[in-house]
C-alpha positions as a printed Julia matrix, in Angstrom:
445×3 Matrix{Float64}:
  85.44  187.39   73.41
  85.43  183.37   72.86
  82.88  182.61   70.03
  80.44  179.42   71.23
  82.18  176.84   69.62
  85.54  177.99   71.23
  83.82  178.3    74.54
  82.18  174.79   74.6
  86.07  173.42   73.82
  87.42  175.19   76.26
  84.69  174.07   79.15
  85.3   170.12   77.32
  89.03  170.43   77.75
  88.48  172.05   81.75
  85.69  169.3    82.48
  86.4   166.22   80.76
  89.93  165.72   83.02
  88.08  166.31   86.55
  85.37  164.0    85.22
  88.2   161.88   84.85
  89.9   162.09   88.09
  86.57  162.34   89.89
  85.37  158.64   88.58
  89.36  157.62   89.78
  88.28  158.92   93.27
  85.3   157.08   93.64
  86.74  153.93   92.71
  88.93  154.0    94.5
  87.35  155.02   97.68
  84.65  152.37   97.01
  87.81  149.99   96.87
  89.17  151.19  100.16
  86.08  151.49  102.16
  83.87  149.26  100.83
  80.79  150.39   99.08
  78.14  148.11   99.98
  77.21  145.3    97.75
  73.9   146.97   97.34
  74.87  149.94   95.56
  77.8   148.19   93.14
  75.85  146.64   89.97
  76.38  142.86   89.56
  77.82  141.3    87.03
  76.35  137.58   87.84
  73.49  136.72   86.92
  71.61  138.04   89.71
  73.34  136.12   92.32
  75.39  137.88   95.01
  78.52  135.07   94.18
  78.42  132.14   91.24
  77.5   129.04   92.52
  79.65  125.89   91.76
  79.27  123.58   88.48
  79.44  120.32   90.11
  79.78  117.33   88.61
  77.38  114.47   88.48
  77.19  111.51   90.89
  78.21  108.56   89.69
  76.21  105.18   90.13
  77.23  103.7    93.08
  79.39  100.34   92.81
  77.96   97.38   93.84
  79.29   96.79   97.47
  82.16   94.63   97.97
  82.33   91.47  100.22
  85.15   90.02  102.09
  86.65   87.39   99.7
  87.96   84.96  102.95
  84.37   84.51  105.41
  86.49   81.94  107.5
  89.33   84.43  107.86
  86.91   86.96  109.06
  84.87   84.86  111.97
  88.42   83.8   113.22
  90.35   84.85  116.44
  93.79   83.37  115.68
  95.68   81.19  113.34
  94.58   77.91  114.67
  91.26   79.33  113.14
  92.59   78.26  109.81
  92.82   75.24  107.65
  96.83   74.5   107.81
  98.88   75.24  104.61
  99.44   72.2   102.1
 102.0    70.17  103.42
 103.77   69.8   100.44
 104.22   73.9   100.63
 104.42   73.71  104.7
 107.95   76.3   105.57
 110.69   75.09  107.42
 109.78   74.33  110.87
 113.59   76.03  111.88
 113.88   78.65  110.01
 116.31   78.98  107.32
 119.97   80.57  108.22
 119.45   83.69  106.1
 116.71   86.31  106.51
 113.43   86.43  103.68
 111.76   89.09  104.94
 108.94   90.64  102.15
 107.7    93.39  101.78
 104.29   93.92  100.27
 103.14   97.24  100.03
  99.3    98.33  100.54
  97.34  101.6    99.25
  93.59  100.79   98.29
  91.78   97.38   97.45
  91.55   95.48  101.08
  90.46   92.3    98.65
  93.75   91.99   96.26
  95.89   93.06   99.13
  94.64   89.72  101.37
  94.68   87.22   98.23
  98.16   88.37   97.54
  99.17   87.24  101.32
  97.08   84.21  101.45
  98.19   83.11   98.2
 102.14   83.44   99.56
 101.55   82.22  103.05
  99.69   78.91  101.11
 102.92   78.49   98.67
 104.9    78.05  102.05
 106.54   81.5   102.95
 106.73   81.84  106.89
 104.23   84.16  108.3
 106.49   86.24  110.39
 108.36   86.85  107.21
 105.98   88.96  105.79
 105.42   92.56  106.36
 102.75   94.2   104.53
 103.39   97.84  104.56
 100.52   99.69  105.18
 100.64  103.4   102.43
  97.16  104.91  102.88
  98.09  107.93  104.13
  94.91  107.54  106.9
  97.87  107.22  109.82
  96.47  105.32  112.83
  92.83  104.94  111.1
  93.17  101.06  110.43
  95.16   99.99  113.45
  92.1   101.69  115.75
  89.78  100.03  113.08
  87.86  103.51  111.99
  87.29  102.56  108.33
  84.84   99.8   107.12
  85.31   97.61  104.02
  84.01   99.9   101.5
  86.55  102.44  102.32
  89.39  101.88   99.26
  92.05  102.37  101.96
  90.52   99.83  104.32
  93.14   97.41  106.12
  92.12   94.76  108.78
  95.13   94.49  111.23
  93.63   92.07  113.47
  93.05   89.73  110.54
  96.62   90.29  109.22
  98.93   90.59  112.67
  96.17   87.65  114.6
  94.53   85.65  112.13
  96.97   85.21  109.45
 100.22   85.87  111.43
 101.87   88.47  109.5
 103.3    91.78  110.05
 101.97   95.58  109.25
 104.03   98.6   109.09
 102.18  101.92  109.08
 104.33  104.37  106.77
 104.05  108.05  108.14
 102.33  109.7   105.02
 100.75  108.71  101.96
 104.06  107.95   99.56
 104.42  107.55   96.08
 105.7   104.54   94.43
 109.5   105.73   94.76
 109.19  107.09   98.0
 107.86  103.54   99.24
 110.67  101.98   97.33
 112.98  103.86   99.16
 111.13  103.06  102.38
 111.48   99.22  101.99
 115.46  100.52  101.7
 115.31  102.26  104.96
 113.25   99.34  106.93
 116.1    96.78  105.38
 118.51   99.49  106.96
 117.3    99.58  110.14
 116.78   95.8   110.48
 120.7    95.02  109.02
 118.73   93.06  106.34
 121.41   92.96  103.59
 118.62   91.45  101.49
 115.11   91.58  100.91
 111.61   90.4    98.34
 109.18   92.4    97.73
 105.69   91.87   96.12
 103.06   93.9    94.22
  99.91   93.63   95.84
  98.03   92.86   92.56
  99.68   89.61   92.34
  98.95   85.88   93.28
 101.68   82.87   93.85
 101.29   79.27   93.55
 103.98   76.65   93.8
 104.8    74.56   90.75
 102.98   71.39   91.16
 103.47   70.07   87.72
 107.45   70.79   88.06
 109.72   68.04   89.31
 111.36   67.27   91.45
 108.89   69.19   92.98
 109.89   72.06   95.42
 107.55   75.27   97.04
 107.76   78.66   95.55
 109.68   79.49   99.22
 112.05   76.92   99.18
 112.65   77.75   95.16
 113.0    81.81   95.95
 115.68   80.86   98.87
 117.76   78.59   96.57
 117.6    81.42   94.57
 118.75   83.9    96.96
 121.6    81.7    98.14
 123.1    81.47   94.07
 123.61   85.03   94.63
 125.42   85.28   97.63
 128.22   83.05   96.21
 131.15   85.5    95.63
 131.68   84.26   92.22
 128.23   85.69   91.32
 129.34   88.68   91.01
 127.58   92.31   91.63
 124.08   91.7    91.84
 121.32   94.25   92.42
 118.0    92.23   92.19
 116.77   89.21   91.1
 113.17   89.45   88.86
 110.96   86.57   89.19
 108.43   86.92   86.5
 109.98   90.97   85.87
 109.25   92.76   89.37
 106.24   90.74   90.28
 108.32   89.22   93.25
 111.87   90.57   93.47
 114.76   89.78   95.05
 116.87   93.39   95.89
 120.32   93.75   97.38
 120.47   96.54   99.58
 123.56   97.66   99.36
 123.66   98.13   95.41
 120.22  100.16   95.69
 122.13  102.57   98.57
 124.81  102.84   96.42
 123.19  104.48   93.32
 121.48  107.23   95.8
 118.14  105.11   95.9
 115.02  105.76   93.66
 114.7   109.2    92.25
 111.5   110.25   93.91
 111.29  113.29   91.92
 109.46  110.49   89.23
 107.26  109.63   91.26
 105.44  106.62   89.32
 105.57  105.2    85.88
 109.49  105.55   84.46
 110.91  105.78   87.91
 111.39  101.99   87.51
 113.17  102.44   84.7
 115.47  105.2    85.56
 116.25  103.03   88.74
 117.19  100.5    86.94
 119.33  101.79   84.23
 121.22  103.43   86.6
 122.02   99.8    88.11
 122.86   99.12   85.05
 125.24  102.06   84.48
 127.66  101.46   87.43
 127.65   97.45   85.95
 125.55   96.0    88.48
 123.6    92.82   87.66
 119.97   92.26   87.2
 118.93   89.02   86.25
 115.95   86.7    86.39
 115.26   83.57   87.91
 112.23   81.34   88.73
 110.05   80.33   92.18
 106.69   79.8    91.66
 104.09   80.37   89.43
 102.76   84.35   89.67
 100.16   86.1    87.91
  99.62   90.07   87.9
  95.74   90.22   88.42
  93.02   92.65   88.75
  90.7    90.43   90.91
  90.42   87.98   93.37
  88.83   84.56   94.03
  85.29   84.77   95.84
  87.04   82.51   98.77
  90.52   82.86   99.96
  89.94   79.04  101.88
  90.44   77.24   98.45
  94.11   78.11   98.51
  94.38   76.34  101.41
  93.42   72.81   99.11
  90.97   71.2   101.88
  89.06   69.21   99.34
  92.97   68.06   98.16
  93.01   65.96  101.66
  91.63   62.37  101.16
  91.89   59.85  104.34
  94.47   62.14  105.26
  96.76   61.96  102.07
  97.44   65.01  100.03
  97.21   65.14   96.79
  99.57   67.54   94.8
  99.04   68.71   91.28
  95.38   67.89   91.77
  92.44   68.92   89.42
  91.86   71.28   92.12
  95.43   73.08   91.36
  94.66   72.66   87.8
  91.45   74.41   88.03
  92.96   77.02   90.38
  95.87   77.68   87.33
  93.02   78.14   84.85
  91.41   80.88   87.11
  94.35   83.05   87.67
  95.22   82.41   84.1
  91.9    83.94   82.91
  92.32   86.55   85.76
  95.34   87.66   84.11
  94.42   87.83   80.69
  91.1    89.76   81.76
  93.66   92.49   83.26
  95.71   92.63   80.31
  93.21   93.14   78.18
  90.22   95.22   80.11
  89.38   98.56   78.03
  90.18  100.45   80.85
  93.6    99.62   81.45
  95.37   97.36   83.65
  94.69   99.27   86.15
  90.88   99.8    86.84
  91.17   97.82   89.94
  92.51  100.71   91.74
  89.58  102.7    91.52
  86.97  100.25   92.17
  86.14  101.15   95.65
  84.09  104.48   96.64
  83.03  104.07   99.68
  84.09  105.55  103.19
  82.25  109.03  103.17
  82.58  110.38  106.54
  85.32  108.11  107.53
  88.37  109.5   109.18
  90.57  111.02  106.12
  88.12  110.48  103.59
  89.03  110.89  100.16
  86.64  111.3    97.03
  87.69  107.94   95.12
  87.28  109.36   91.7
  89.64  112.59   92.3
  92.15  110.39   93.68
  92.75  108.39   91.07
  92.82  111.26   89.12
  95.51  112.7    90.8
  97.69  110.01   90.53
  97.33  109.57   86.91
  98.58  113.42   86.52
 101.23  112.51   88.95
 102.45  109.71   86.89
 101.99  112.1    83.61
 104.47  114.64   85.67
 106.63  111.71   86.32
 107.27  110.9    82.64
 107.83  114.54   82.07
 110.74  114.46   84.57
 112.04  111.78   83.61
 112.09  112.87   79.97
 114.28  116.11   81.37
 116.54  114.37   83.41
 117.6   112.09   80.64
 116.84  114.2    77.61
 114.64  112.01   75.7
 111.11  109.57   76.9
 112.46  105.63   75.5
 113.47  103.84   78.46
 116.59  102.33   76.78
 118.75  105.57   77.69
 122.32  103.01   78.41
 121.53  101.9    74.61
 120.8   105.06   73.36
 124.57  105.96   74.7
 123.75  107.42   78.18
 126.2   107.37   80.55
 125.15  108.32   84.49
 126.65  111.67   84.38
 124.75  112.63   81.81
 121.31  112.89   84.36
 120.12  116.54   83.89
 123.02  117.4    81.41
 121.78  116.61   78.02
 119.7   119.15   76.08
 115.92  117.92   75.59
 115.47  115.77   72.64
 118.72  115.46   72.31
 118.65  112.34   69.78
 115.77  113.87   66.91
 117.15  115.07   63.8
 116.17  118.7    63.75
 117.94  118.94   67.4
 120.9   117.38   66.08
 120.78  120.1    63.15
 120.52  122.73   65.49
 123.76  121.57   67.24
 125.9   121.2    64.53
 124.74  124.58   63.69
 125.71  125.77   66.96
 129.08  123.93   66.62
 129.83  125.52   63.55
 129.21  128.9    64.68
 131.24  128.56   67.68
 134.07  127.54   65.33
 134.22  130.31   63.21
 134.21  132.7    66.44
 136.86  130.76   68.26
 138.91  131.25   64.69
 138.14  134.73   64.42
 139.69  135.6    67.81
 142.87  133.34   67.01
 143.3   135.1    64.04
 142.85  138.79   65.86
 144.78  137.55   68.62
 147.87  136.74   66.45
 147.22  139.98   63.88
 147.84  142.1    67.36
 150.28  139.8    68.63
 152.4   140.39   65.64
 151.43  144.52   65.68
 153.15  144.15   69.13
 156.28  142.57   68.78
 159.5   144.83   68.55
 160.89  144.99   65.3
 164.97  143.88   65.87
């Protein structure tokens, strides 16, 4: 007979198992056919599911107004004061094509000085296409979004009023896919050339220069230089870096096009070494004046130098130009040096709610500045280190994606050699083994 401590071991070792098992059953079956909520202890607070931390509102942004009032109560060009006629284009347009592309996202108010400003420095109307990249497809063109809407576009005050063209890209595209889009719309038109403009920028012809000629006529003498044979290669022509360029399209087909796997920041720069690697030319040249700015004049109609027109004789290099130059000027330095970056002006619109593929302003922006963070990182992979000066660091193009990640620090270096060395003394201790049994097997004579 069991004693009672045996006993109570023995019922422990029987029990404690099918207790086991038995709480495995039960939650399982409460898994598989749902026990209700009612019965299964929370582990919230009390509430049946946790509710969302969101963040707080920020102040709302004092509304924006349209910087060009006579622009906006006009029906057609006629509506407008005419250009200077010391920028006036051609009336025959010249023999080759200028089309320019100026590509659009968010800020309606940048994106209409930018056009102003080149239409008033005397390029042709119908030569300039801003390409609408929103990512709000027909939105615009049916005129769905109002001006507080960061991707708002007016097309009957671009196409009517101002005389320009708009091309709708399919989807929202980064800054390499769009580069490759002005590529494929220079494709399709047989454009062998092409400019193309940031939309944070604003052109004025040289006034002060002499002899005096407009930023066009300047940017075509320009383009014509190049197409002399004895020129040589070119790939694009910088006029104040990228702020206006001049691209051959040919030379950007022939190096495969922009890597769109870097989306923003350093995609630039891998485009461009790459030009560089197959001995293509980049080179800089001068039109115009041009500023990279963050803001825009309170009226568009001063570009168009009205008060410059005295009993009907114009006066150039006026203290109207002069005080125009000192505006952008300060506009310029105010970018370059605004706490926030250069690039505040991107977010300063966040309005639209409720509007046709409406996006929260804020989260936007954010996503773009991870996307250009992503971009670096890519770029850092595909050429093994983050410097933009791969061709002097000793890059050649077949090294893209080939070149072990920090390739050019010290301790990686190290860790090659070390590599090296042990490879070495393996490759000599097969030789050696391979000639010891070489020797074992040759017939003695």
């Amino acid at each position: 007979m069991l004693s009672p401590v045996k006993l109570r071991r023995s019922l422990c070792l029987v029990f404690v198992p099918f207790l086991i098992i038995s709480g495995i059953v039960i939650f399982q079956s409460g898994v598989y056919h749902k026990i209700p909520k009612s019965l299964v202890p929370s582990l919230s607070t009390g509430a049946e599911k946790p509710i969302p931390i969101r963040k707080p509102l920020a102040d709302a942004p004092t509304p924006i107004v349209d910087n060009f009032p006579l622009a906006a109560n006009a029906n057609s060009t006629t509506d407008l004061p005419p250009v200077p006629s010391w920028n006036a284009p051609p009336t025959i347009h010249v023999a080759e094509s200028t089309p320019l592309f100026i590509g659009f996202t968010r800020n309606w108010r940048l994106l209409q000085q930018t056009v102003v400003s080149y239409i008033t420095a005397g390029w042709p109307p119908g030569d300039i296409y801003v390409i609408e990249n929103t990512g709000v497809m027909g939105s615009n063109c049916d005129g769905l979004l109002t001006l507080q809407n960061p991707f708002y576009l007016d097309y009957h005050r671009l196409m009517k009023v101002l005389g320009i063209n708009v091309i709708s890209t399919p989807t929202l595209f980064t800054f390499a896919q769009l580069q490759n889009f002005y590529i494929y719309t220079a494709l399709a038109n047989n454009w062998t050339h092409y400019f193309w403009a940031h939309m944070d920028t604003v052109v004025v012809s040289d006034e002060e220069r002499e002899p005096f000629e407009p930023l066009y006529t300047r940017a075509v003498s320009a383009l014509r230089e190049t197409l002399d044979p004895n020129w040589g290669p070119l790939a694009t022509l910088w006029f104040a870096y990228d702020r206006l360029a001049l691209v051959r399209t040919q030379a950007f087909v022939d190096v495969g096009g922009w890597d769109t796997m870097i989306p923003f920041y350093m995609t630039d720069c891998d485009m461009h070494e790459r030009l560089w690697m197959r001995d293509f030319r980049i080179e800089n040249a001068e039109a115009g004046k041009v500023w990279d700015v963050a803001s825009s004049l309170e009226d568009l109609e001063v570009l168009y130098r009205k008060v410059d027109y005295v009993d009907s004789n114009a006066q150039r290099n006026s203290p109207t130009y002069k005080d125009l130059v000192q505006k952008f000027d300060d506009m310029q330095r105010a970018k370059a040096t605004d706490s926030g970056g250069r690039n505040t002006w991107q977010a300063r619109q966040r309005g639209g709610q409720g509007e046709p593929f409406y996006r929260d302003a804020e989260g936007f922006e954010r996503a773009v500045w991870m996307w250009m963070e992503f971009g670096r990182d890519v770029f850092t992979e595909k050429w093994g280190r983050g410097p933009c000066d791969i061709r002097d660091a000793g890059m050649i193009e077949g090294d893209a994606w080939r070149v072990e990640k920090g390739w050019e620090k010290p301790e990686v270096q190290w860790k090659y050699a070390k590599m090296k060395e042990e490879s070495a003394k393996v490759r000599a201790a097969e030789m050696k083994e391979k000639e010891t049994s070489n020797a074992k097997e040759k017939p003695v004579v």
